[in-house]
N, C-alpha and C positions, 0 to 999 in steps of 0.2 A: 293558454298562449304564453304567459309565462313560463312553465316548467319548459313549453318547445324551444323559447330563444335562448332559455339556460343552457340545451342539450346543444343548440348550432353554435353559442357560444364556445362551448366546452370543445365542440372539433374544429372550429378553426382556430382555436390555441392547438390542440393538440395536431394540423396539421403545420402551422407554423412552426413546432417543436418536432416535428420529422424532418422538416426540410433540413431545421439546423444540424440533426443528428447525422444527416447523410454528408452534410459536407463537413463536418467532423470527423467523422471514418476515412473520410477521402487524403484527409490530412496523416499522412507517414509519420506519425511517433512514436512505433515500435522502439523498445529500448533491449540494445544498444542499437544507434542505426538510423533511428528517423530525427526529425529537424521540430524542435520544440518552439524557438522561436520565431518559427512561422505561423504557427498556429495560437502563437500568447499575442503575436502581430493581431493576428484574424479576430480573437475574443476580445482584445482591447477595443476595437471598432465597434461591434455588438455592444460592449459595457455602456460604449460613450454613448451611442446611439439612444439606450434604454436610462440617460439621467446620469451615468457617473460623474461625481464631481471632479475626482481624480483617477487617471488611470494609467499604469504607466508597466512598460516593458521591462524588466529584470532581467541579461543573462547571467549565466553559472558557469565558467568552466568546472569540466569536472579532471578531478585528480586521477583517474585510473583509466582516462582513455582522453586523446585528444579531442572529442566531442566539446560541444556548449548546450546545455540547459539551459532553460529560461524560468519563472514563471512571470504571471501577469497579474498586479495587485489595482483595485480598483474599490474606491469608499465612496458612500453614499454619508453623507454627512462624518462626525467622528465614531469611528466605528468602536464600539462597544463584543459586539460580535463577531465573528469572523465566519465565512462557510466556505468550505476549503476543499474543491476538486482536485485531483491529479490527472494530468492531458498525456501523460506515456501509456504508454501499450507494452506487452511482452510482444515477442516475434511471434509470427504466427507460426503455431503450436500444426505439425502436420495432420494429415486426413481434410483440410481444407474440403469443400464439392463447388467452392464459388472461388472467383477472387476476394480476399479478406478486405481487400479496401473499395471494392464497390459493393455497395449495402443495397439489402431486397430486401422489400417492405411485402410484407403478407398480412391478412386478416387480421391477424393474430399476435405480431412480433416483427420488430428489427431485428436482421441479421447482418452482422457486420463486424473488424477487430475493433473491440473498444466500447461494442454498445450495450454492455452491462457493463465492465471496467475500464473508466466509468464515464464515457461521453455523453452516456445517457442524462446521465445528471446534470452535467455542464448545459445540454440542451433544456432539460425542463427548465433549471434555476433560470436560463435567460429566458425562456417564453413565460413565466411567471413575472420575470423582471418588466416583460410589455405592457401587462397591467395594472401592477401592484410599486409602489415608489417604497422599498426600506426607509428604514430609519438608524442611521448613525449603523450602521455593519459593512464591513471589508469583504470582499471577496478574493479571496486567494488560487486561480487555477494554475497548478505549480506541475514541473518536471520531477523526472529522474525519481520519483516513487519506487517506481520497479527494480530497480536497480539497488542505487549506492546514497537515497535520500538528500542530493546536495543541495538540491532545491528548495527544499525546507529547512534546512538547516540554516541557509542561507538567508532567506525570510528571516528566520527565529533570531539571525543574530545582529539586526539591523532596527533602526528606528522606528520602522513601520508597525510595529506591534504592539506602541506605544496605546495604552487606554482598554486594548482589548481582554476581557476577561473571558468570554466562554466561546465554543467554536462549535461546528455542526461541520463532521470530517465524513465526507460523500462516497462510500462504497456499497458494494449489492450486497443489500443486506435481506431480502424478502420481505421489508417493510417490515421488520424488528430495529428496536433501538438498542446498541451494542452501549455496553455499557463499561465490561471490560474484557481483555482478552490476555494472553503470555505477552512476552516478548521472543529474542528471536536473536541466538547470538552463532555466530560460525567462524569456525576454528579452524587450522592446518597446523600440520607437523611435519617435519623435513628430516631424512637422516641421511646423510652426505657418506657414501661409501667410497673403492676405488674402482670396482668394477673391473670384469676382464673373464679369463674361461673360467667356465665351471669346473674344470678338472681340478680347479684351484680352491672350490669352493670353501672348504673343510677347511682353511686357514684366512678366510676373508671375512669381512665383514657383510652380513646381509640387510639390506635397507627394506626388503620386502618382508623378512622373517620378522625384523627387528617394529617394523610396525602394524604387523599382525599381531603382535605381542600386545601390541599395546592400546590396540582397535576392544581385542578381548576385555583388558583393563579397563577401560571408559568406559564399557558396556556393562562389567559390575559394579565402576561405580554408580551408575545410573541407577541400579537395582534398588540402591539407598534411600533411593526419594522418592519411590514409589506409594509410599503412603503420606507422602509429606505433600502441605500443600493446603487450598481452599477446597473443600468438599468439591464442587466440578470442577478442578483440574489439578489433582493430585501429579503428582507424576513430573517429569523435566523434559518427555520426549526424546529422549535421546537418539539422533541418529547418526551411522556412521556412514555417512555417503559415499566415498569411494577409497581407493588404495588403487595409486598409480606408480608404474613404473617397469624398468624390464624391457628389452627387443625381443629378446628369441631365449626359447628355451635352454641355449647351450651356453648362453653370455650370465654373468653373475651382475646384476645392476648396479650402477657407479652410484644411484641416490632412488629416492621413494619420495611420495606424501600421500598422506591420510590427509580426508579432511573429514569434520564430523560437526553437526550443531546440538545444539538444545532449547526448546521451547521452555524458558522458565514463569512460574504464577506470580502473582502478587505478592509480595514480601520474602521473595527468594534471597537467600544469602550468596551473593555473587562472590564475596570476597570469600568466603568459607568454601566454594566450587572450585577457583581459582586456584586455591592453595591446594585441595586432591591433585587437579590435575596436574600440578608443577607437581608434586609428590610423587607421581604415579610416574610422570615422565622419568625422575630419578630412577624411581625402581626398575624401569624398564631399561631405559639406556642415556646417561647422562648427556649424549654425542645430540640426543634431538633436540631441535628447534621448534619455538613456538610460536606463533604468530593468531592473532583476533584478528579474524576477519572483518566480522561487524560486532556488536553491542546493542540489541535496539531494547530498552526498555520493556516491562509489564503495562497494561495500560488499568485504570480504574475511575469512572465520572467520581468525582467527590459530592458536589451538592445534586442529586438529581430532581428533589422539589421544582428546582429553576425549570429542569428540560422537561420534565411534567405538564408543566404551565405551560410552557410554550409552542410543545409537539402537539400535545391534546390527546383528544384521539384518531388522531390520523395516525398513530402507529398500535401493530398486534399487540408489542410486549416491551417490555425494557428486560434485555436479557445476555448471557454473556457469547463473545463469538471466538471462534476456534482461527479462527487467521490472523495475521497481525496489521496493523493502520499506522500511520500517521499521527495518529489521535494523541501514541502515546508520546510521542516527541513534543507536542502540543502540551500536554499534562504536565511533563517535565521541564517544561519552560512558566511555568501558574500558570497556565489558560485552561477552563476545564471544560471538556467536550464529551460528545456522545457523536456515534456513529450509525447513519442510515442515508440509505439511496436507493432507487428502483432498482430491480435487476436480484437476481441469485447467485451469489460466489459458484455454487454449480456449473454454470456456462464460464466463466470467468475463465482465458486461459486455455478455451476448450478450443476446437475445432468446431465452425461456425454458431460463434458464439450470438448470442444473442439476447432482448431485453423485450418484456413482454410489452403490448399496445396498452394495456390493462395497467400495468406498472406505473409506465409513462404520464397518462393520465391522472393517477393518483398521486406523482411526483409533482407533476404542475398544483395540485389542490394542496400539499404537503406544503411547496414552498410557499403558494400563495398566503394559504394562514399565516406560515410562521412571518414573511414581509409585513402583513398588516400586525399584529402582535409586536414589531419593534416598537410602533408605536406608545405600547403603553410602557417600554422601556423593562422589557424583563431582564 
């Protein structure tokens, strides 16, 4: 009798945690484009609902487009820990077979934008939240992830952060605990030409030769670091993603840009990078321009004892992950975190994406432990 009320128990958390998942997807945060503080509106209510003692709405404007970010921070006593969702979405990604924001529930999985990255999580942490009361932990569900991170940045640079030392940063991670991963920096170069006929060409400048030239250059110096690095992730990734410019074949282009990034490991010498590529820029053509796109840190747990004790074994592995997080923005401010959430970076992104029924389930039992565990103050 008991093991049956366990099992009836267990599904109506886990259908109260579908309902929340589908009106989450319903909500537009596609980034750029959707409306965050509607939905940090929406989860605030939920917080309070489930005991927060504070909860309160943040917005963000963001600097490279007239939009506003939000996120929604809410404490349960003084928060010591932090667990920290992101509510944006990428656009939907083509090959759709559904509408992306009305979500179909099967045997088996939600389908829907959002429900492995990472609504899912924001739904289980709240139907965990129904049962189980924290102790002294903040909840962060933040914008603008996907994008240009101002959301957190934003958090990070405010009082709110005041007492917290370790965080639990919510991505699909197949119920692995991420421990660390690269960071994740992106670059442009600009060569400003005059542009006009080609007949001309043999005495102009070319903005499209001139940063082929130099797409080749980055690409050997990448070669450099190929051995360098922590045994699983030697390497810098270097990619060169595009070289723009040009109308028509017979016009010689008045300007160009390359842009290119690099995924670098843990202990990367950024400033020694830095200085190739101004170097290499020289050798190529003093006339280009440089501009960092972004900077996002390496990430790495420091004590992981602590997130031992308090995961259990409700995770496969503590191990390292090939995408980049939040986590390490976290790390770089003293807070020291580990990364896991239902769902598989796989769908993530994809065309009808999706987070397994199975996941879900095990995300409610995941969060439920670690809530009861504040208790003894790990």
């Amino acid at each position: 009798m008991k093991k049956c009320l366990n099992c009836y128990n267990a599904l109506m958390r886990t259908q109260s945690h579908i309902t929340l998942l589908t009106r989450l997807i319903e909500h537009h945060t596609e980034n750029p484009g959707g409306d965050e503080p509607a939905i940090c509106h929406f989860l605030r209510d939920e917080l309070e609902k489930r005991g927060a003692g504070h909860a309160e709405v943040v917005t963000v404007p963001r600097t490279r487009s007239n939009e506003v970010g939000a996120y929604v921070f809410a404490t349960f006593g003084e928060p010591r820990l932090l667990v920290n969702v992101h509510v944006d979405t990428v656009p939907a990604n083509s090959g759709w077979t559904q509408d992306p924001w009305t979500p179909t529930i099967t045997a088996d999985r939600v389908i829907g934008l959002g429900a492995a990255d990472t609504k899912g999580a924001i739904a289980t942490i709240l139907t965990a939240l129904e049962t189980t009361t924290p102790q002294n932990v903040g909840f962060l569900f933040s914008g603008d992830e996907e994008k240009n991170t101002s959301c957190i940045r934003a958090f990070l640079a405010s009082e709110r952060t005041r007492g917290i030392t370790r965080a639990i940063v919510c991505e699909p991670t197949n119920r692995v605990a991420g421990v660390r991963h690269r960071g994740i920096n992106g670059y442009r170069a600009e060569f400003q030409g005059q542009g006009g006929h080609s007949s001309n060409a043999d005495r102009m400048p070319k903005p499209i030769a001139t940063l082929a030239r130099l797409a080749a250059e980055l690409d050997s110096v990448s070669q450099q670091y190929l051995s360098q690095g922590p045994e699983d992730m030697k390497g810098i990734c270097m990619n060169v993603a595009s070289l723009e410019g040009g109308v028509a074949f017979n016009v010689v282009p008045d300007a160009a840009t390359l842009t290119w990034s690099i995924r670098p490991p843990q202990g990367f010498d950024q400033q020694q990078f830095d200085e190739k590529v101004r170097d290499t820029i020289q050798r190529t053509n003093a006339g280009i321009t440089l501009t960092t796109l972004l900077q996002n840190p390496p990430f790495s747990t420091h004590h992981l004892a602590k997130f031992e004790q308090m995961l259990g074994s409700h995770v496969r592995t503590f191990s390292p992950l090939q995408f980049w997080t939040e986590a390490a923005m976290l790390s770089e401010a003293g807070i020291d975190a580990v990364v896991i959430g239902p769902g598989n970076i796989e769908q993530a992104h994809a065309a009808d994406e999706w987070v397994s029924q199975e996941d879900l389930i095990w995300a409610i039992e995941l969060f439920t432990h670690i809530f009861k565990e504040t208790a003894h103050d790990i």
